[in-house]
C-alpha positions as CSV (number, residue, x, y, z in Angstrom):
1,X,18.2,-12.5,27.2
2,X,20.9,-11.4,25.2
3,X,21.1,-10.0,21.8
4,X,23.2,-9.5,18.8
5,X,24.0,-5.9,17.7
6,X,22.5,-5.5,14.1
7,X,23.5,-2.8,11.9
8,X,21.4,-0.1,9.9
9,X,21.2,-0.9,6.7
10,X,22.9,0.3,3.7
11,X,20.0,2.1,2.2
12,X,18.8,3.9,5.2
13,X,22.6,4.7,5.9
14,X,22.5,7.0,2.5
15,X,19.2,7.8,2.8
16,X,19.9,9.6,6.1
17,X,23.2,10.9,5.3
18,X,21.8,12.3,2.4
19,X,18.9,14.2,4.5
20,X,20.4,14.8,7.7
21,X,24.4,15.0,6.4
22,X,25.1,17.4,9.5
23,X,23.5,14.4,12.4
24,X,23.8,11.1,10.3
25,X,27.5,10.1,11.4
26,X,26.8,10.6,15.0
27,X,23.7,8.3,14.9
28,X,25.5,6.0,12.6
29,X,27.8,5.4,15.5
30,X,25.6,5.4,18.1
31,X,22.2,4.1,17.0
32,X,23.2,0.4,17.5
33,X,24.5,0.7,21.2
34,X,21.6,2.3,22.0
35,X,19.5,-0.1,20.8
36,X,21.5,-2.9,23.0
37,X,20.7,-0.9,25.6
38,X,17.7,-1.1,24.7
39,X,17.1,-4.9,24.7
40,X,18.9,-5.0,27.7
41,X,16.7,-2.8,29.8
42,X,13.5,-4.6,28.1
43,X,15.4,-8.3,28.4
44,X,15.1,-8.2,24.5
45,X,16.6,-10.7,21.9
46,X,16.5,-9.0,17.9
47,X,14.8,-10.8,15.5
48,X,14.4,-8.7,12.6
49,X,14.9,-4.8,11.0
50,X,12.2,-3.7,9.2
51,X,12.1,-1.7,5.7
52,X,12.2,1.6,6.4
53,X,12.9,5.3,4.5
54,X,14.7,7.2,7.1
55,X,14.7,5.2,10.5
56,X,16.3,2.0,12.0
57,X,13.4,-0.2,13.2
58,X,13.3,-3.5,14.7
59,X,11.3,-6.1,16.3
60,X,13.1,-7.8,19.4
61,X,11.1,-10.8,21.9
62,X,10.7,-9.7,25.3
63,X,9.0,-11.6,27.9
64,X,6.5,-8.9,28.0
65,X,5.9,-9.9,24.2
66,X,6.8,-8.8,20.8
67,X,8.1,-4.9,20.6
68,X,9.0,-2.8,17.7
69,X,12.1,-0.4,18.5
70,X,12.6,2.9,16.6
71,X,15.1,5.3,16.0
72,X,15.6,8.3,14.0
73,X,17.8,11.3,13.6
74,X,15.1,13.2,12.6
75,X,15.2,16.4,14.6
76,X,11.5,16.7,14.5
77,X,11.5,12.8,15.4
78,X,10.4,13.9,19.2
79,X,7.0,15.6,17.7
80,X,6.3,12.7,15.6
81,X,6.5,10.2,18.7
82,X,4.4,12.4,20.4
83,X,1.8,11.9,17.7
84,X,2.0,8.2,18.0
85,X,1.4,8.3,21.2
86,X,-1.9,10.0,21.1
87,X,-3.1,8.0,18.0
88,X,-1.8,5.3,20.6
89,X,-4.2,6.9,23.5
90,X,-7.1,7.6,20.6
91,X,-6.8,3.4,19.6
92,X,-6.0,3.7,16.2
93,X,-1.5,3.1,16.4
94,X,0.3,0.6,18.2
95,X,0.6,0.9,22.0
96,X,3.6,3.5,22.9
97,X,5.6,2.0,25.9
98,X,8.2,4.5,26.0
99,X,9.6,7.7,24.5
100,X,13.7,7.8,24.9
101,X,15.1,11.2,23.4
102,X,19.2,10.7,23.1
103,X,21.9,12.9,22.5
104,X,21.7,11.4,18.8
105,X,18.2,10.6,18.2
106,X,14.8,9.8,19.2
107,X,14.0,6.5,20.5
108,X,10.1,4.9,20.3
109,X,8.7,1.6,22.1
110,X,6.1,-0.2,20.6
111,X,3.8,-3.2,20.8
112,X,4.1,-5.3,17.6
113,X,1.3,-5.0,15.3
114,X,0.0,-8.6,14.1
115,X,0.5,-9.4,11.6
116,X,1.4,-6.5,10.6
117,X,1.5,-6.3,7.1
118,X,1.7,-2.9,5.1
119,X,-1.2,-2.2,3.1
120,X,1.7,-0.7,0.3
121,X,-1.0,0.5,-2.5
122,X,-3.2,-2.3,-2.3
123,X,-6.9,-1.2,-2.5
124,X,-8.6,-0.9,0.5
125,X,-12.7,-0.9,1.2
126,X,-13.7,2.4,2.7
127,X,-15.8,0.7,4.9
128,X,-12.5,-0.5,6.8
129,X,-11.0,2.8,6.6
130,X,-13.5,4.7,8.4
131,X,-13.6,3.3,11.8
132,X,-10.2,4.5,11.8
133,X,-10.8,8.4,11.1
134,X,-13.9,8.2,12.9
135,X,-12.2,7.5,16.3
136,X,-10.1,10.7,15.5
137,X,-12.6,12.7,14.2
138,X,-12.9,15.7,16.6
139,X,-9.9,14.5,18.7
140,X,-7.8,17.6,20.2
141,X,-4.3,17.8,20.0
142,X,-2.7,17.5,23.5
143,X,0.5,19.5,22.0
144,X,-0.5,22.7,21.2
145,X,3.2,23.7,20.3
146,X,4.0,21.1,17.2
147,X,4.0,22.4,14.0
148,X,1.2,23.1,12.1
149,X,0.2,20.8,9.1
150,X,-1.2,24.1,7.2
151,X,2.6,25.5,7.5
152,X,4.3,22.1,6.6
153,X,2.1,21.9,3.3
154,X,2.6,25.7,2.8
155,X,6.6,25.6,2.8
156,X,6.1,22.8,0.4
157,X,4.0,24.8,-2.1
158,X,6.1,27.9,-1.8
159,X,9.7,25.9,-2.2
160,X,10.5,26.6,-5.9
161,X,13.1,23.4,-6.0
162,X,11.2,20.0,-4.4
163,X,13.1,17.4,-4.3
164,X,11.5,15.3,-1.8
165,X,9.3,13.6,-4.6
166,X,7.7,10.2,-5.1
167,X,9.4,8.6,-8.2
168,X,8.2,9.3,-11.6
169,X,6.4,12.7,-9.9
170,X,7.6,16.2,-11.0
171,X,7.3,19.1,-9.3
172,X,3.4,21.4,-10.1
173,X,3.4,23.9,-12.2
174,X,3.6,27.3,-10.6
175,X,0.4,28.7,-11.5
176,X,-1.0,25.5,-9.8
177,X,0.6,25.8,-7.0
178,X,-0.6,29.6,-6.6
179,X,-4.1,28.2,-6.5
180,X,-3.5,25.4,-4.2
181,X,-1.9,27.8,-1.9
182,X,-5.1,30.2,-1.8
183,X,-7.2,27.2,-0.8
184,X,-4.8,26.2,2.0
185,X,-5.4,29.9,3.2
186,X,-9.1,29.5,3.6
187,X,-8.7,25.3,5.2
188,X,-5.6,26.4,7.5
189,X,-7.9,29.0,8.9
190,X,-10.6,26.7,10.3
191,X,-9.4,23.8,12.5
192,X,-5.4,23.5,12.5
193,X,-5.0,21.8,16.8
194,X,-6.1,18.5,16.4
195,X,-5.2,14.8,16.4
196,X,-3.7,14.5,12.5
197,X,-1.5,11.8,11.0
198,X,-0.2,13.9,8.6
199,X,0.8,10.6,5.9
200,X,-1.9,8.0,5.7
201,X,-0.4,6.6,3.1
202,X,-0.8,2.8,2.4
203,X,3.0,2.2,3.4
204,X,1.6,3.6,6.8
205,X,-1.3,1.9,7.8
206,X,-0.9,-2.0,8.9
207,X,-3.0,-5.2,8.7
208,X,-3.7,-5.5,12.9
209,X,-5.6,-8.2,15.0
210,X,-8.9,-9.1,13.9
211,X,-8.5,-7.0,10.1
212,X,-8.5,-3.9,12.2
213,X,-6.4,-1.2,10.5
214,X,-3.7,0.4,12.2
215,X,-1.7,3.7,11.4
216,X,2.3,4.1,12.3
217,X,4.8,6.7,11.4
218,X,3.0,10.0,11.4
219,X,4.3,13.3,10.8
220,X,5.0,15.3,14.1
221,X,2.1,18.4,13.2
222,X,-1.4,19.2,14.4
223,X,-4.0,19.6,12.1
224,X,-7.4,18.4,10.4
225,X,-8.4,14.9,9.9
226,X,-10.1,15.8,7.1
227,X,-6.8,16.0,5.0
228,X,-5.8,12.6,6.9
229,X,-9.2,11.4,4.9
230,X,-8.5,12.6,1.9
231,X,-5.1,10.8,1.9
232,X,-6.1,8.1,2.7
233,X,-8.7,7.5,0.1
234,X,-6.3,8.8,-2.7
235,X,-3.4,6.8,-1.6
236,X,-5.6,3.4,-1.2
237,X,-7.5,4.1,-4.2
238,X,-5.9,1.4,-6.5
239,X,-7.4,3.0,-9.9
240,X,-10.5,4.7,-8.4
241,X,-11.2,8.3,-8.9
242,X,-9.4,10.3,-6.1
243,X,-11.9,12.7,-5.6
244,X,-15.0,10.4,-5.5
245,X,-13.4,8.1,-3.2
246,X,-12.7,11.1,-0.9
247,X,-16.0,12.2,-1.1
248,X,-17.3,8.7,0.0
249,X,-15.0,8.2,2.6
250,X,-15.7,11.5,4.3
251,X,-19.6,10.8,4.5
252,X,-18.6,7.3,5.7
253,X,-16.4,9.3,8.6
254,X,-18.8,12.1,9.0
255,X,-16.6,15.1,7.9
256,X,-17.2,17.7,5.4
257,X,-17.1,16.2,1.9
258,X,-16.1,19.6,0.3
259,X,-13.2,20.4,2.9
260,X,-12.1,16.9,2.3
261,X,-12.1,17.4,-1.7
262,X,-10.5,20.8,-0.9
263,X,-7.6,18.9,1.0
264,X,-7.3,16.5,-2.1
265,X,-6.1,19.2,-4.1
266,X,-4.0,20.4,-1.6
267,X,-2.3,17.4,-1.0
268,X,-1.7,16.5,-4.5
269,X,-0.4,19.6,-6.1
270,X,1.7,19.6,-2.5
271,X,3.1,16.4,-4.2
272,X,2.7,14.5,-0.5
């Protein structure tokens, strides 16, 4: 099956030239021949690109069945396939096929979630987002060398000039951040190697067979599910108080409510 040779679109062209300046041109040039590649090696034909922040993803028909393709220049992009593909193993992501690592970027292989659709800040019922968290709950990390998500969050609260902010969010006070900082000293101290998304963000969890709910597109760290809770019930909360959605999520899961509400504050004066 042949296919067509699609190009990255303009706004993840600046996006990633804007993040990556020093590796964007040589994925620019490179990241659609690869994908041929690809197709050819999976006997794909492209049928779409998907909306994305920082990576070129499409869906291509092989006889094997729909696949998603992924590529990104991120040079942390090999830890975050390697979280995908234990949320893969753990049944909560998309099956992982393959992991391709180029001179260029990082390359995943996925089964096409049906039908797919991104929960983007719609409410959810916590009752469909537990099943998820409970099948990682106490899941170990089979990578005991990615980054840590106590770190990531860390350099985040420490950096005095943010910029990678949601729109229409500033930057927390100092004196805030001080205090969020001695809670993450007390959380990153207890469980920091297991199975953790890292952004369970609406825009990352999908509409999959039978209403299940499926996560894509972690972060490449090890850490605490308990924060992946209490992002998840913040981020789907549609107008609900944050905190008391956490709360009810994590008995739902069967985590610590408080280390979940400790997370929370974390996470938000973190400005994830």
């Amino acid at each position: 099956m042949a296919t067509s040779k699609p190009q990255i679109p303009a706004d993840i062209v600046d996006s990633v030239s804007k993040r990556w300046p020093e590796r964007a041109s040589a994925w620019l040039d490179n990241a659609p021949d690869e994908l041929a590649q690809i197709c050819q090696r999976y006997e794909g034909r492209y049928v779409r690109t998907f909306h994305a922040r920082y990576g070129f993803v499409v869906e291509v028909e092989t006889p094997r069945g729909p696949l998603v393709l992924k590529s990104t220049p991120d040079p942390h992009g090999i830890d975050q396939a390697e979280v995908s593909r234990s949320l893969s193993r753990i049944g909560v992501g998309p099956h992982i096929y393959k992991i391709l690592q180029t001179p260029v970027s990082v390359w995943t292989v996925a089964s096409r979630v049906l039908p797919g659709d991104p929960l983007n800040g719609r409410a959810v019922s916590l009752d469909r987002l537990a099943p998820v968290f409970r099948k990682m709950r106490d899941q170990k990390s089979e990578n005991d060398r990615l980054p840590s998500l106590a770190a990531w969050l860390r350099a985040r609260l420490d950096d005095e000039n943010l910029s990678d902010l949601a729109p229409g969010r500033s930057q927390a006070p100092h004196s805030e951040r001080q205090q969020a900082t001695a809670i993450l000293e007390d959380l990153g101290s207890g469980v920091s190697d297991m199975v953790c998304h890292g952004d369970a963000s609406s825009r990352n969890i999908l509409l999959g067979p039978d209403e299940q709910l499926v996560l894509i597109d972690p972060r490449g760290i090890n850490g605490d599910v308990c924060y992946d809770v209490a992002v998840a019930a913040w981020k789907t909360a549609n107008g609900d108080p944050p905190q008391d959605r956490a709360a009810q999520l994590a008995r739902l899961v069967g985590v610590d409510t408080e280390r979940v509400r400790a997370w929370l504050v974390v996470a938000n004066t973190a400005r994830v």
